[in-house]
NUGUNU-320176 format. One record per residue (C-alpha): chain; y, z, x; residue in one letter. Coordinates in steps of 0.2 Angstrom, whole numbers, always signed. Layout:
> A; Y; Z; X; A
...
This chain:
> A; -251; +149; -472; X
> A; -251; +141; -457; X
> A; -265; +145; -441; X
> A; -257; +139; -425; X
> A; -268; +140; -408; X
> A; -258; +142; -392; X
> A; -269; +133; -379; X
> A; -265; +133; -360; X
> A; -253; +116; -361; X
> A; -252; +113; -380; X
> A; -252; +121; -399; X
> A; -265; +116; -409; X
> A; -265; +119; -430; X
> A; -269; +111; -446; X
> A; -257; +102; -455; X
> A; -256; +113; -474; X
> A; -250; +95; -483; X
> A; -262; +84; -475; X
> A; -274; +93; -469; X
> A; -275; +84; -453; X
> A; -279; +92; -435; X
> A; -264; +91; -424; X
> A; -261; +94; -406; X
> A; -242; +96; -399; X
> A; -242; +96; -380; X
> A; -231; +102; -369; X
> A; -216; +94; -362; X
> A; -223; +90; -345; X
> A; -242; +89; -346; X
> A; -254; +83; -332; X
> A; -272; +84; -346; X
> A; -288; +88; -336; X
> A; -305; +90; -342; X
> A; -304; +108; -345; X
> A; -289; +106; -359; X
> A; -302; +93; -369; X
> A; -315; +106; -370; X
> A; -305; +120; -376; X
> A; -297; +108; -388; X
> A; -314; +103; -394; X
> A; -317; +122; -397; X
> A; -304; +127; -405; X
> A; -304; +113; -417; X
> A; -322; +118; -423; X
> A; -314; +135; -426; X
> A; -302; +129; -436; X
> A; -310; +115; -446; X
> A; -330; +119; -445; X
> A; -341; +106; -448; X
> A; -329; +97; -458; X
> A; -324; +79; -451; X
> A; -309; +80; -442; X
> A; -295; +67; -439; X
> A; -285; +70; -427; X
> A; -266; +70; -422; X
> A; -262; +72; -404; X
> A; -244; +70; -401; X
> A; -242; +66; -382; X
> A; -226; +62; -380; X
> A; -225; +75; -368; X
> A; -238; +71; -359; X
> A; -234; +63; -339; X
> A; -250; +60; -337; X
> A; -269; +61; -338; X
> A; -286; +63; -327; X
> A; -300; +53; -326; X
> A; -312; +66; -330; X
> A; -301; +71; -346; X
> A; -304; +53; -352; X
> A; -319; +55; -352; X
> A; -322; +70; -359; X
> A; -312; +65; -373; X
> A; -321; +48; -377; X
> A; -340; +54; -371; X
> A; -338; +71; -381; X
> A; -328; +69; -396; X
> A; -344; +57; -403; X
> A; -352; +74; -402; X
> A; -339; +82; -412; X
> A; -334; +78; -429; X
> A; -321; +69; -426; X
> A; -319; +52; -436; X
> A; -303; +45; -431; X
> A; -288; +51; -417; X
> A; -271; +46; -418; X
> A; -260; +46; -402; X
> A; -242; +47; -404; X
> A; -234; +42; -388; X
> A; -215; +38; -384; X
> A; -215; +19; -380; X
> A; -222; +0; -384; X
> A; -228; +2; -365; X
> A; -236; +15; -366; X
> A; -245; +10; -382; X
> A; -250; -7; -374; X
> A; -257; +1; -359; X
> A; -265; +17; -368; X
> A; -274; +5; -380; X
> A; -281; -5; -364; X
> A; -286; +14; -359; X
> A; -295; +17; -376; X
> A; -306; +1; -374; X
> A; -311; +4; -355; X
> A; -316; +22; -363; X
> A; -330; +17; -378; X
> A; -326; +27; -393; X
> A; -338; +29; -408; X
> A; -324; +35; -420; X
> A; -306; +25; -421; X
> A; -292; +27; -410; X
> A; -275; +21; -411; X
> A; -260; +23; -401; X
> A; -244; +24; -411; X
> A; -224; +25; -408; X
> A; -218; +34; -423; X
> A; -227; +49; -433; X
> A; -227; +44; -452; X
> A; -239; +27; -447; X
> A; -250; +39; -437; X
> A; -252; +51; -451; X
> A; -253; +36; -463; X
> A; -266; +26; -453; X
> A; -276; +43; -454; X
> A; -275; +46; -472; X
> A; -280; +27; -475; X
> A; -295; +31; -462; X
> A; -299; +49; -470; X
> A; -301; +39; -488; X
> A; -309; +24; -481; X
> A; -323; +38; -475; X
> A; -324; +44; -491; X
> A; -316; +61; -485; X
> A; -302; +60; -499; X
C-alpha cells in the first residue's frame, strides 16, 4: 500500500515499483524555502536513513525562489539524498534549469528531464551505480 503526503503545494510518496521518492506539485506553484524544508522532513519520515533518489515532477511549477534554491542544493548534501531528477515540461526549461543546477553546487547528481520513464531510468541506473540495487 501506498503512503501519500499532502504537503502545502505538492503530494509526496514512495513509488511501490521502484521505490523511488516522488514529489508531484501542484499546477501553479511559486516553491519557497519553507516548501524544501517540509519536503526534506517528510521524505526522512518516509524513507529513514535510507539513501533516497528522488523524483520531483515540476511541470506544474511557474516558478522558483532564490532562497528555495538554495535550500534545496545547500541542504539536500545533508540529507540522504544521492541523486534528483527533475521532470519539467520543455527543452527550454531543461537548458536553463540545468544552467540553474551548476550556479547551485550540488554534492549528489541532478538532472533535468522532459519525459518520466528516462527520469526514472537515469535513477535506477544511478541507484545501481551506488550499490543501492
Amino acid at each position: 500500500m501506498q503512503t501519500k503526503i499532502r504537503l502545502k503545494k505538492s503530494w509526496l510518496y514512495v513509488d511501490v515499483q521502484t521505490g523511488l521518492v516522488v514529489q508531484r506539485m501542484d499546477e501553479g506553484t511559486y516553491m519557497e524555502a519553507q516548501d524544501s524544508f517540509d519536503c526534506f522532513e517528510e521524505c526522512f519520515k518516509l524513507k529513514g536513513r535510507e539513501p533516497i533518489y528522488f523524483l520531483s515532477d515540476m511541470r506544474g511549477v511557474k516558478g522558483m525562489s532564490k532562497e528555495a534554491r538554495k535550500v534545496t542544493a545547500a541542504d539536500a548534501k545533508e540529507a540522504k539524498f544521492y541523486a534528483v531528477a527533475a521532470l519539467i515540461n520543455s527543452g527550454i526549461s531543461k537548458i536553463l534549469g540545468n544552467f540553474v543546477i551548476r550556479l547551485n553546487k550540488h554534492e549528489h547528481p541532478v538532472r533535468m528531464f522532459t519525459k518520466e520513464e528516462e527520469a526514472i531510468a537515469w535513477l535506477k541506473k544511478q541507484r545501481l551505480e551506488n550499490g543501492h540495487a
